[in-house]
N, C-alpha and C positions, 0 to 999 in steps of 0.2 A: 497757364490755362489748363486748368480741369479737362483730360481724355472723358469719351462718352461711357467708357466703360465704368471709370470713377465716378462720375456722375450717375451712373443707371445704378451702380455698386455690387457690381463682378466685376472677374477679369476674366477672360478667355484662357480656358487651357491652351499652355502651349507644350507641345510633344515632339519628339525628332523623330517625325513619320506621321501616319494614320495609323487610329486605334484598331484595333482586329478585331472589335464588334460593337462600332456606334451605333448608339439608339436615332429612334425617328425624329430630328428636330436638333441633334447635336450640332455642337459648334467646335470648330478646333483652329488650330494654325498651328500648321508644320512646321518646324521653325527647318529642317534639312530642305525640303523646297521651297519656303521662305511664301508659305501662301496659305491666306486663309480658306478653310474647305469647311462645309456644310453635310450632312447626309437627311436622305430623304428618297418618298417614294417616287420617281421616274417613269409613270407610267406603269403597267396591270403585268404581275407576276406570270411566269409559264413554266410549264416544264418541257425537257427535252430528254434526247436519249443522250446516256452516259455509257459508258465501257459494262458488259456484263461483268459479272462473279466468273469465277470458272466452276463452281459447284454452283445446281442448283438445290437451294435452301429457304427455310422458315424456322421463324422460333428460334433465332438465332439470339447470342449478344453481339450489341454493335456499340461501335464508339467513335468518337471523333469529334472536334472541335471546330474542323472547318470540312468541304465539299473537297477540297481536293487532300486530308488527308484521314480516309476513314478504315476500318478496322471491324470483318465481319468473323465471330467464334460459332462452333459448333452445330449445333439444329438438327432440322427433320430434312428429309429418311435418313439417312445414312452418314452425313458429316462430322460425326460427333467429336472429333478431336481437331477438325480444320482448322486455321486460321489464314485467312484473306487478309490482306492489309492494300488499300489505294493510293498511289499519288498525286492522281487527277488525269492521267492518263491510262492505266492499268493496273488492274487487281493481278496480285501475286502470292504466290502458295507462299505463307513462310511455317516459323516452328508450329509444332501442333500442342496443344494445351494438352497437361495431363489426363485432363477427366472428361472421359467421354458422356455430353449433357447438351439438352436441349430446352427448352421452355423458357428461355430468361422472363420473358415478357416486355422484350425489347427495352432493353433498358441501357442508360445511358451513362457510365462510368469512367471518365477520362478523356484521354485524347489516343490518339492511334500509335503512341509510342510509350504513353505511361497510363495504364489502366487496369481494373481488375473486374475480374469476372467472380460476381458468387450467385451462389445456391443452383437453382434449376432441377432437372430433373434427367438418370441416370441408368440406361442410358438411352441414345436413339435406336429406332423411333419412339414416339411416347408410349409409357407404360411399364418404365422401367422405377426402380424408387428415386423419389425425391430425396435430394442428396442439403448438404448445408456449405459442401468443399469450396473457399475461396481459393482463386490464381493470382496475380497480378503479372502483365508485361509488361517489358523495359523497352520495346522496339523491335526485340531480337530473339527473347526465350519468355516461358511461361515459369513463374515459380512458386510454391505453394505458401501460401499465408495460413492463420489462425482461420478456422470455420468461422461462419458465419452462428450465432448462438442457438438460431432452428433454422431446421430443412424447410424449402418451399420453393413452388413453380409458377411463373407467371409473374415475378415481383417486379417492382421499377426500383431503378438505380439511378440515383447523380451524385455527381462530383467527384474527383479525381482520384489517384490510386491511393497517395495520404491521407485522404478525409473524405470520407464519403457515404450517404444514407441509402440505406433498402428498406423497404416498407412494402405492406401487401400480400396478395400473392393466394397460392391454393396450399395448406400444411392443416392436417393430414387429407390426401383425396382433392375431392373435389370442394371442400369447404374453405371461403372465401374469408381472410383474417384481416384484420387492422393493425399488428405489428409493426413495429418500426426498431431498426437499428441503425448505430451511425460507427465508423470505422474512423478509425485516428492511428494512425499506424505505431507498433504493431496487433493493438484490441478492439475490439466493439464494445459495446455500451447500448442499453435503452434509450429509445428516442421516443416521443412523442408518441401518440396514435391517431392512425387515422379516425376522420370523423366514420367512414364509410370506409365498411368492408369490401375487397377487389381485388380482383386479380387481371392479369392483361391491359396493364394501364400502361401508356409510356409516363419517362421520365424524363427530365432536362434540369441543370441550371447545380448549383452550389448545393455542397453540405447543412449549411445555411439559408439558402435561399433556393428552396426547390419548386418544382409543379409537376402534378402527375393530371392528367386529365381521361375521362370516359372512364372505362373499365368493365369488370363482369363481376357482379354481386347476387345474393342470394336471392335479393328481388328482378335481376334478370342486367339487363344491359343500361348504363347509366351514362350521363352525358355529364357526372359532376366533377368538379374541377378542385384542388386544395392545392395551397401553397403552404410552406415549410420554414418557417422562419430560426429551425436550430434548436428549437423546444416544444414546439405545437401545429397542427395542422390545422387551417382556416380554408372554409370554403369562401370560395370567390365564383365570377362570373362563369355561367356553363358553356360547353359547347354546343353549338347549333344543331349539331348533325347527332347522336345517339348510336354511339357505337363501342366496340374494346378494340384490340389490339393493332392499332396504331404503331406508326411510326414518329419520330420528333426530332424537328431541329428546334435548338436553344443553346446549348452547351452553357457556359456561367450566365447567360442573362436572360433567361427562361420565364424569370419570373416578368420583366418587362416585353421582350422581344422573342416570341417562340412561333413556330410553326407546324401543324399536324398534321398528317396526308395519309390515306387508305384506313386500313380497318375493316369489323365489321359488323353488319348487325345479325339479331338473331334470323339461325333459316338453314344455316348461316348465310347471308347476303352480300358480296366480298361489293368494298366501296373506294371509288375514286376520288372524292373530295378531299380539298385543300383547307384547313381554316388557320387562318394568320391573331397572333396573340400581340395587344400593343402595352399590355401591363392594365387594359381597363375592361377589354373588348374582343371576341373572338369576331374575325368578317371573313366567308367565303374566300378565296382565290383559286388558280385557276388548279382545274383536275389534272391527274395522273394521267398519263393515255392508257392505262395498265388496272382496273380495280383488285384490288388486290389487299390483303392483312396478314398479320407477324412478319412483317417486315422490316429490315434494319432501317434506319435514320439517323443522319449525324446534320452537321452546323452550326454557325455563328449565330445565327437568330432569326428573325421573321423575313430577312433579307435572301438569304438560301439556305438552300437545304438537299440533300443529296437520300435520295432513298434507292432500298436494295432490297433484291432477294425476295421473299415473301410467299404463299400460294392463297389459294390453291387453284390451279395446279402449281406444282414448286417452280418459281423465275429463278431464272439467274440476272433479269434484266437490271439493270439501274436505270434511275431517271437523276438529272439537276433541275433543281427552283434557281431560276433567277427574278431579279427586278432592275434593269436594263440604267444606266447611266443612275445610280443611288448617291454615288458620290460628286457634291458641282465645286468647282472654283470659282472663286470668288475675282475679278479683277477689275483693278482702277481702270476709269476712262477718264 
């Protein structure tokens, strides 16, 4: 007799374990726990307090793949060679990057033990030149890579320390570019252009499959959103709220599952809102206790998300997003 799976004409993945960032409406079985599991929203997202930085900072680079292991480089005033690294418990001074720089525009390049840091601007606090110097870290030291092909401040970054895109950004001054490069270890290459010139945008999600959303362009503060398919940038659904420099969780599934929090508008008006991405749809959730922008952000996807650092005035504060029992079991009666 025909299973209903052959019949409906799938099969269920099966994995030994849970995947490290299923989307909304997934389906799996653990084949190590021997149980079919579900993920899904559980009730209304919050944030809470998380372990400060031990500097406080903005305009930093941040990285990281999940809430409990993220990776905060350089920024304003005065940290320009630090780097912070998380467990989930506490932030810890480790090596300090060669190049003293601030401005990333929060952007999002790896994981907290393999990532790379480029361009910004040199040194802190701002006002110093715009530089194009790549880093990359292994966990444990910073080492220099080939530059980035132009200087610029303010850009977004995704994807990991092998493969990865920057786009955007302020080169020369304060004028707002559409540029895009992509990194293949050990060179870059031209990538796509944006449709919309920006700087201050986050970033999240694969070489191939990116999102930068908001930003700050010539015509002022914009709430528009593009994805990245590896060759071209398409705009997609805007954000609600109208602001730049945001934080972002998404890490590789950005393009489906991402989340945005703070920011600001012009005034400058520093902002505590949450907006949750499902791959169709940007929705509210819940605020920061803290309003605040240039602030670090890392995670898995629309499910958490861990934000840092920020001003003004400069935090050391963290916050975590959660959404409370996401994952259900499934079992026979």
């Amino acid at each position: 007799m025909a299973d209903y799976s052959t019949i409906k004409g799938f099969t269920i993945q099966s994995i030994a374990g849970d995947p490290p960032a299923p989307g909304i409406g997934q389906v799996w079985y653990n084949s190590t726990a021997t149980t079919l599991k579900a993920y899904g929203k559980q009730g209304t997202g919050a944030w809470a307090s998380a372990p400060s930085l031990n500097t406080a900072r903005d305009a930093m680079g941040s990285a990281g793949a999940t809430v409990s292991a993220a990776l905060a480089n350089g920024g304003d005033p005065t940290p320009g060679l630090i780097t912070e690294t998380y467990n989930g418990t506490a932030w810890t001074e480790v090596g300090d990057s060669s190049n003293i720089r601030t401005q990333y525009g929060n952007s999002w390049n790896g994981t907290s033990t393999a990532c790379i840091m480029a361009r910004g601007a040199q040194p802190a606090p701002a006002g110093g030149p715009i530089i194009a110097a790549t880093e990359s870290w292994d966990g444990t030291s910073w080492a220099a890579l080939t530059a980035a092909p132009t200087a610029s401040r303010g850009s977004m970054g995704a994807g990991t320390s092998t493969a990865a895109v920057v786009a955007g950004g302020y080169y020369p001054s304060n004028v707002a570019v559409t540029t895009c490069f992509e990194y293949n270890a050990p060179s870059w290459s031209t990538g796509g252009a944006l449709n919309t010139a920006r700087a201050w945008m986050p970033g999240g999600g694969s070489q191939t499959a990116a999102i930068i959303a908001g930003g700050l362009n010539p015509g002022g503060v914009t709430a528009n959103v593009e994805e990245y398919d590896g060759t071209s940038w398409t705009e997609t659904q805007n954000i609600t709220t109208t602001r730049d420099a945001m934080g972002m969780s998404g890490a590789q599934t950005a393009q489906t599952s991402a989340i945005v929090f703070g920011g600001r508008t012009p005034g400058p008006v520093w902002k505590d809102e949450a907006e949750q991405w499902n791959g169709t749809s940007w929705t509210e959730t819940g605020d920061l206790a803290s309003a605040r922008g240039l602030l670090g952000g890392c995670g898995a996807s629309s499910m958490t998300a861990l934000a840092f650092g920020g001003g003004d005035p400069k935090y050391t504060a963290a916050e975590e997003f959660s959404i409370p029992d996401a994952t259900k079991t499934f079992t026979a009666s």
